[in-house]
C-alpha positions as YAML, in Angstrom:
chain: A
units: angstrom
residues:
- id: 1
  name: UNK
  ca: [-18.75, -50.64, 57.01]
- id: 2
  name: UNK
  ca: [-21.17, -52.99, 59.56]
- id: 3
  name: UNK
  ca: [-20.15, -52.69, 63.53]
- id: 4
  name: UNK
  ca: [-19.70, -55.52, 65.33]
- id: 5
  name: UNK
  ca: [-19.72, -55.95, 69.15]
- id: 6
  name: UNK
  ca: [-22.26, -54.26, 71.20]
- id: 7
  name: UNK
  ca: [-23.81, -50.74, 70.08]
- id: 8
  name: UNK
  ca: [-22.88, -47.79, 70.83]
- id: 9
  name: UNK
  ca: [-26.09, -46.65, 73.45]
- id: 10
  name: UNK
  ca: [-27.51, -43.04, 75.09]
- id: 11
  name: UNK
  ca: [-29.82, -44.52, 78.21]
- id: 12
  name: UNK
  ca: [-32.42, -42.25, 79.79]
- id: 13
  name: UNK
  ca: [-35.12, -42.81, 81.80]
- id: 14
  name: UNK
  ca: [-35.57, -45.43, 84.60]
- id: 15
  name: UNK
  ca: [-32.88, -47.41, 85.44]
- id: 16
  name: UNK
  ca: [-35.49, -50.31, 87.40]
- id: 17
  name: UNK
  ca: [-34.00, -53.54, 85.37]
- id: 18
  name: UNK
  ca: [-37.39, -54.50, 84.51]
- id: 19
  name: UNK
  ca: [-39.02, -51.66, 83.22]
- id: 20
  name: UNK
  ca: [-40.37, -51.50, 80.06]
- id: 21
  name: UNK
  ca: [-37.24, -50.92, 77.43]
- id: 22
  name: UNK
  ca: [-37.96, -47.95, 74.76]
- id: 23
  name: UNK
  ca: [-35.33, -48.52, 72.12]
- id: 24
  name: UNK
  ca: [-34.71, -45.49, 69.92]
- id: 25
  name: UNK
  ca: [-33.97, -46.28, 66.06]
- id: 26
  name: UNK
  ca: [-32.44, -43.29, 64.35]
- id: 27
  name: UNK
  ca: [-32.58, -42.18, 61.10]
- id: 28
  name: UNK
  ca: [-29.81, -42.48, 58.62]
- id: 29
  name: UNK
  ca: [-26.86, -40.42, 58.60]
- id: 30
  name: UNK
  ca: [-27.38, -39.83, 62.32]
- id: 31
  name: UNK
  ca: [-26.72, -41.67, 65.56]
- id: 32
  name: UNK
  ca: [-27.32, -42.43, 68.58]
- id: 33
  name: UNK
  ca: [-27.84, -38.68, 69.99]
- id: 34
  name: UNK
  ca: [-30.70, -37.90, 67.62]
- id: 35
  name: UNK
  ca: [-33.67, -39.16, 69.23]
- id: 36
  name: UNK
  ca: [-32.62, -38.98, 73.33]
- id: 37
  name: UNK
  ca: [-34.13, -36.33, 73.58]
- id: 38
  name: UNK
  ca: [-37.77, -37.98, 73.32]
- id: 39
  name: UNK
  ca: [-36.90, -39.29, 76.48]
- id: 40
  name: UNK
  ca: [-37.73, -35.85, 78.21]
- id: 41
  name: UNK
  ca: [-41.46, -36.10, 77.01]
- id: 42
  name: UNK
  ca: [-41.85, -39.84, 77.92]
- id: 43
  name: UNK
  ca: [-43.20, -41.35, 80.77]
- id: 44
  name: UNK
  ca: [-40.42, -41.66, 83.81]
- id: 45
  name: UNK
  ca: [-41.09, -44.84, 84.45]
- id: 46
  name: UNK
  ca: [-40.34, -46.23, 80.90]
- id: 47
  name: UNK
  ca: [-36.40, -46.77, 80.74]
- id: 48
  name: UNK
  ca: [-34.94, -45.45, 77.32]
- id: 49
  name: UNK
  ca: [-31.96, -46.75, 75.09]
- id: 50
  name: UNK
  ca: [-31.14, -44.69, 71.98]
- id: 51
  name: UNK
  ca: [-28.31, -47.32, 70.27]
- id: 52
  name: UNK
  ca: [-25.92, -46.15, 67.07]
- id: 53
  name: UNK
  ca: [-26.93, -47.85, 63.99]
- id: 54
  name: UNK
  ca: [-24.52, -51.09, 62.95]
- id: 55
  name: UNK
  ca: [-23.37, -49.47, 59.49]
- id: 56
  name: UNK
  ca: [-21.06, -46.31, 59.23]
- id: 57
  name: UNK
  ca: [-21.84, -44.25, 56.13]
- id: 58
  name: UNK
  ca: [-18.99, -42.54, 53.86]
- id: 59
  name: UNK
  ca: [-20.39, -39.15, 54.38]
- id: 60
  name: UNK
  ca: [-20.87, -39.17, 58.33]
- id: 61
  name: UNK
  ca: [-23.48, -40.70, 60.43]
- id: 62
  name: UNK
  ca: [-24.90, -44.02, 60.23]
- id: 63
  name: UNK
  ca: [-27.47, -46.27, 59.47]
- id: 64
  name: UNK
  ca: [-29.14, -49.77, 60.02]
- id: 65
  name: UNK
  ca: [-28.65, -51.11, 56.92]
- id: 66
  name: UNK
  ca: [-27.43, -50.98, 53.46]
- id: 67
  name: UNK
  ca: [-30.05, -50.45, 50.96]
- id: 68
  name: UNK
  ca: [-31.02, -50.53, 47.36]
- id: 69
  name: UNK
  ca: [-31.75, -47.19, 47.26]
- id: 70
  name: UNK
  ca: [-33.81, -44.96, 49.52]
- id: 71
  name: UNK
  ca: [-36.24, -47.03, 51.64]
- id: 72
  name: UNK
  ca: [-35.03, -50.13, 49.88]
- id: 73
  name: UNK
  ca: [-33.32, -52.14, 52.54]
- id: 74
  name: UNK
  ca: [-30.83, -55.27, 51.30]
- id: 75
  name: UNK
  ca: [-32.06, -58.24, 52.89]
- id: 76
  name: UNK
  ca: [-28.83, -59.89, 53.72]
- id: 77
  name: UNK
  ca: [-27.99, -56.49, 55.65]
- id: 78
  name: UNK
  ca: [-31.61, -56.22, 57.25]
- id: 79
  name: UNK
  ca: [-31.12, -59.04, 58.31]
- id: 80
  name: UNK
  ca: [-27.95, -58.78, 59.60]
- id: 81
  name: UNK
  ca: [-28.67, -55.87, 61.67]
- id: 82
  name: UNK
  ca: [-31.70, -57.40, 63.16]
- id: 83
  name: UNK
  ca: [-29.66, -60.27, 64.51]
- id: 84
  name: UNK
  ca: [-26.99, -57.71, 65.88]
- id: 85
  name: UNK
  ca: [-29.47, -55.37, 67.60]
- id: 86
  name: UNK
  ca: [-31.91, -58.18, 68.85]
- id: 87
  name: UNK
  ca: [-28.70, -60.60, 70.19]
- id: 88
  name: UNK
  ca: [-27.82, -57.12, 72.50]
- id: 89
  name: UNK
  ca: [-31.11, -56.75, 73.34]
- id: 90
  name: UNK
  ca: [-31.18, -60.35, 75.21]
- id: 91
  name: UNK
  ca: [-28.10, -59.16, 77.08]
- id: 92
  name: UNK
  ca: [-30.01, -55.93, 78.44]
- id: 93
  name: UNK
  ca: [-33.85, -57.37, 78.32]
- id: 94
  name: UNK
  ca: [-34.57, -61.03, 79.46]
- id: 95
  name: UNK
  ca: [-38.06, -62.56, 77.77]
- id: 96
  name: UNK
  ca: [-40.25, -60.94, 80.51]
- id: 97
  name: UNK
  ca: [-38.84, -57.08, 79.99]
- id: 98
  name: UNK
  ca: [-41.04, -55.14, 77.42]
- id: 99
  name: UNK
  ca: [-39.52, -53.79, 74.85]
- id: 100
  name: UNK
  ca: [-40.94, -51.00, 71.97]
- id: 101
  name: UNK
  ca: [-38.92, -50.45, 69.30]
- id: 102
  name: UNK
  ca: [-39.42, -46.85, 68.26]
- id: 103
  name: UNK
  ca: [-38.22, -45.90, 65.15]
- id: 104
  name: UNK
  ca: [-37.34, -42.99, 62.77]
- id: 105
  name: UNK
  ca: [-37.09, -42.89, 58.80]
- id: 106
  name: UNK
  ca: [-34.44, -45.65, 58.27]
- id: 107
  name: UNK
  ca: [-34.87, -46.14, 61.71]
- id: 108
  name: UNK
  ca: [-38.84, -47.49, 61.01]
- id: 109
  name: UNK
  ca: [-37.60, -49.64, 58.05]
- id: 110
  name: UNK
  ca: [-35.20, -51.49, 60.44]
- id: 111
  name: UNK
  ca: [-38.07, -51.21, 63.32]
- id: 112
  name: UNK
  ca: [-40.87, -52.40, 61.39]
- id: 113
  name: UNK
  ca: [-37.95, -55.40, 60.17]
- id: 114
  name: UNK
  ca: [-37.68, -56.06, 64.27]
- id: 115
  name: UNK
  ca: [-41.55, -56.68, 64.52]
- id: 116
  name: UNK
  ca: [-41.86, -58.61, 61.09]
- id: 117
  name: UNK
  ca: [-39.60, -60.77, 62.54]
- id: 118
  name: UNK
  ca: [-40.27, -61.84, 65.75]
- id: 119
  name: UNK
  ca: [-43.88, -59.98, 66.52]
- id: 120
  name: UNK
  ca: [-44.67, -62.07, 69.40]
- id: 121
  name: UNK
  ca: [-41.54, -60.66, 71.05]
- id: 122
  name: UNK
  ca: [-42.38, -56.68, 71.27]
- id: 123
  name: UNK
  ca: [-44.69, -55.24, 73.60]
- id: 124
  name: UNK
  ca: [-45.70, -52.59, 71.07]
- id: 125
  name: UNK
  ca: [-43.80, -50.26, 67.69]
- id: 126
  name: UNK
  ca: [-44.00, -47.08, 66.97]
- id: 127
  name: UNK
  ca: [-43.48, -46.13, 63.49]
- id: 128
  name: UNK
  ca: [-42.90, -42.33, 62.71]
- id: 129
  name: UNK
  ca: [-41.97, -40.73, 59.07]
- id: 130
  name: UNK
  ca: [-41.28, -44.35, 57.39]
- id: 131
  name: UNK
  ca: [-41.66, -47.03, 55.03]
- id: 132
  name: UNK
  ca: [-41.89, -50.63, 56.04]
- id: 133
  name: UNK
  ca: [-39.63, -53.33, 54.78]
- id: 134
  name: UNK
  ca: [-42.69, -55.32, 52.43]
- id: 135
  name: UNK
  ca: [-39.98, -56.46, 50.05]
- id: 136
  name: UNK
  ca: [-37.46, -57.49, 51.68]
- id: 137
  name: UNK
  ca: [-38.24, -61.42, 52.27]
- id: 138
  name: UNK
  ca: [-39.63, -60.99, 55.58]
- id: 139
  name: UNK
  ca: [-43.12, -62.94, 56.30]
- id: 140
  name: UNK
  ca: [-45.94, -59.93, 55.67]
- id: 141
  name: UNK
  ca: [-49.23, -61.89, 55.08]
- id: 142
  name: UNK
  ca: [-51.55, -63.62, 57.20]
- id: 143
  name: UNK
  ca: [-51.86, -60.34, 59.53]
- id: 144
  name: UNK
  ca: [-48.41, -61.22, 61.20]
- id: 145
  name: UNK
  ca: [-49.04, -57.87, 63.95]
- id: 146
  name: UNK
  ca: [-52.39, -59.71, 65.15]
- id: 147
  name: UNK
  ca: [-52.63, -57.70, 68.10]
- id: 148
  name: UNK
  ca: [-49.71, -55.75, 68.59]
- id: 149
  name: UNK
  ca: [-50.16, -52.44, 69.53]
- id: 150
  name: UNK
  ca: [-48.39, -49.97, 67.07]
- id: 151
  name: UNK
  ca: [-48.24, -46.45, 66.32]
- id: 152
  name: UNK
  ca: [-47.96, -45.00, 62.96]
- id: 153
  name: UNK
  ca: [-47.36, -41.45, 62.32]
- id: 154
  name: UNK
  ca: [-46.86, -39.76, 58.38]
- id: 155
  name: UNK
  ca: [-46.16, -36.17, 58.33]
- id: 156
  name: UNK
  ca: [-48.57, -34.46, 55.72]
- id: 157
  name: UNK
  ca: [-45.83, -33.02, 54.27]
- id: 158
  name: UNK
  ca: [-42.57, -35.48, 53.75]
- id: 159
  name: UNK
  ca: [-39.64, -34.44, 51.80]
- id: 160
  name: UNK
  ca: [-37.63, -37.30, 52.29]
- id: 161
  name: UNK
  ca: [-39.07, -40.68, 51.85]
- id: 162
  name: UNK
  ca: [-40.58, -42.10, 48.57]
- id: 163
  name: UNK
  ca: [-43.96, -40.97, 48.52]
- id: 164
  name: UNK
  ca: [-45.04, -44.95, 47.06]
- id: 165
  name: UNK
  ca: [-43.32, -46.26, 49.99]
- id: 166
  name: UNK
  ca: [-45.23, -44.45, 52.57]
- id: 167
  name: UNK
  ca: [-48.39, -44.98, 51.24]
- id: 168
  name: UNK
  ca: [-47.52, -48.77, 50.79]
- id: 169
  name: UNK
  ca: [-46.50, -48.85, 54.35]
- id: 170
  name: UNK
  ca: [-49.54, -46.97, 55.32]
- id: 171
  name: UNK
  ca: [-51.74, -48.74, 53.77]
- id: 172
  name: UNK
  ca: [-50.65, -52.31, 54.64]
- id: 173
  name: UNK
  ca: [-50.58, -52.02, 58.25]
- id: 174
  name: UNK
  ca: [-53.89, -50.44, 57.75]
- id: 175
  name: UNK
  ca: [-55.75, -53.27, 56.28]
- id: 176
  name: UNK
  ca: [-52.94, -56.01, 56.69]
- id: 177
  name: UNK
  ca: [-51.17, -56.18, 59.58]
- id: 178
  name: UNK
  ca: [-53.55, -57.01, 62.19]
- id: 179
  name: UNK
  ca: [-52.22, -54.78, 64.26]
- id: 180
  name: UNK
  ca: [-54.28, -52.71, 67.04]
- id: 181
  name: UNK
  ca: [-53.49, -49.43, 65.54]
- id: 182
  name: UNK
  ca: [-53.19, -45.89, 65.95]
- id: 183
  name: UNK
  ca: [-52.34, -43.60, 63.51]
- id: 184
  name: UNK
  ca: [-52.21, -40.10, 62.30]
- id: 185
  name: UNK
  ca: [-51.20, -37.49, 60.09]
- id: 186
  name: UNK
  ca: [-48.98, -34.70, 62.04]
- id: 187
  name: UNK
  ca: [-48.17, -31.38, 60.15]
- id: 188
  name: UNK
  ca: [-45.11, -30.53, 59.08]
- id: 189
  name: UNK
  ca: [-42.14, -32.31, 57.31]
- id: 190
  name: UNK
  ca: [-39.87, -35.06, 57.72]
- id: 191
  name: UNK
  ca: [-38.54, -34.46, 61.41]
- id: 192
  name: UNK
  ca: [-39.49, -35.45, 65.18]
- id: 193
  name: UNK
  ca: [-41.34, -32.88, 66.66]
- id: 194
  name: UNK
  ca: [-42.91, -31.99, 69.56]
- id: 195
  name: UNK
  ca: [-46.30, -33.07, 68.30]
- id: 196
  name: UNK
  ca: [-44.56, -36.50, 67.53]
- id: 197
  name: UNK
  ca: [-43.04, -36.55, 71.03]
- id: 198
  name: UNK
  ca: [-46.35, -35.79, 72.83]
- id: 199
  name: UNK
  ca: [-48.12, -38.25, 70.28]
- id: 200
  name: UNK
  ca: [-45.86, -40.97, 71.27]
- id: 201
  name: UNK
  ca: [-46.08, -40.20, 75.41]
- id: 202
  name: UNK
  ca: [-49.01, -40.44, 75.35]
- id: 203
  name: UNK
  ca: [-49.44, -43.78, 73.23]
- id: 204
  name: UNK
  ca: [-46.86, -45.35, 75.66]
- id: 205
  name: UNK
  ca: [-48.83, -44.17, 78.75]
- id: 206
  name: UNK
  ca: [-51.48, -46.44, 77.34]
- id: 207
  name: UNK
  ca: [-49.51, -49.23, 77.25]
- id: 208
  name: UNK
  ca: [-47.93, -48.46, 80.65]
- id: 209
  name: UNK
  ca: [-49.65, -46.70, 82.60]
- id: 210
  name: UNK
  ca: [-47.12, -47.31, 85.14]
...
């Protein structure tokens, strides 16, 4: 069952109104809890919101959309949950206010949605352990990251997410997306590590160096 209302949100960080926003997508069957912790490795002057993911699952936990199958987000629900999340986001982040969407598994799918569709609008996205929503309606040619700064981290060895997917993902914002890109391969599985978390300060710190 889909939320309504505004999220559910962890906040860390600075608490300036203007500083840059860090939003925090989870993965699914989690929440908002699972990723505040990055917050400790991030730059102080970044402010962080970690919000709980629109649709409830049957088994616990939650997620930002329903899906097709793993990786395979609905459209209608992508969507859906874009509007949701982005409509809060103008009550918490006027135009000026940066704002990175950083997301997780399911929680890159629904990030990577964010950026597909309104690019001009983000400041930079981090993509870690995901796929990228190429198939679900949303406008991917014509290079529509031109110059966005975004971060895109595969573990070497993921458990979790269709191996086609990833590689589709990684190689379209590769040689598609126009984006100004840096990317990796971290060891380990499916999870956000330390590596990730030091990976991703210091990315940030380059965007804001504060």
């Amino acid at each position: 069952m889909a939320s309504s209302g505004a999220p559910v949100v962890q906040r860390a960080g600075s608490t300036a109104p203007d500083a840059p926003l860090v939003v925090l997508l989870h993965g699914r069957g989690s929440d908002e809890n699972d990723l505040i912790g990055l917050a400790e490795v991030l730059p102080e002057h970044l402010a962080v919101a970690a919000p709980r993911g629109p649709v409830a699952l049957p088994d616990g936990g939650y997620t930002w959309f329903e899906n097709a199958g793993l990786g395979r987000p609905l459209p209608e629900s992508l969507n859906t949950g874009i509007r949701w999340l982005t409509d809060w986001l103008a009550t918490v982040a006027p135009s000026a206010r940066p704002i990175v969407p950083v997301g997780f598994s399911a929680g890159a799918l629904f990030g990577g949605g964010m950026a597909l569709t309104d690019p001009t609008r983000y400041a930079g996205y981090a993509l870690l352990m995901g796929a990228l929503p190429l198939d679900a309606g949303l406008t991917t040619s014509g290079r529509p990251w031109s110059g966005l700064p975004v971060l895109a981290l595969h573990a070497e060895a993921d458990e979790v997410m269709p191996a086609e997917l990833m590689a589709q993902a990684w190689r379209w914002v590769h040689e598609d997306s126009g984006a100004t890109l840096t990317s990796g391969i971290v060891p380990g599985g499916h999870t956000v590590g330390r590596e990730v978390g030091d990976r991703l300060a210091g990315w940030l710190t380059g965007l804001f160096p504060g």
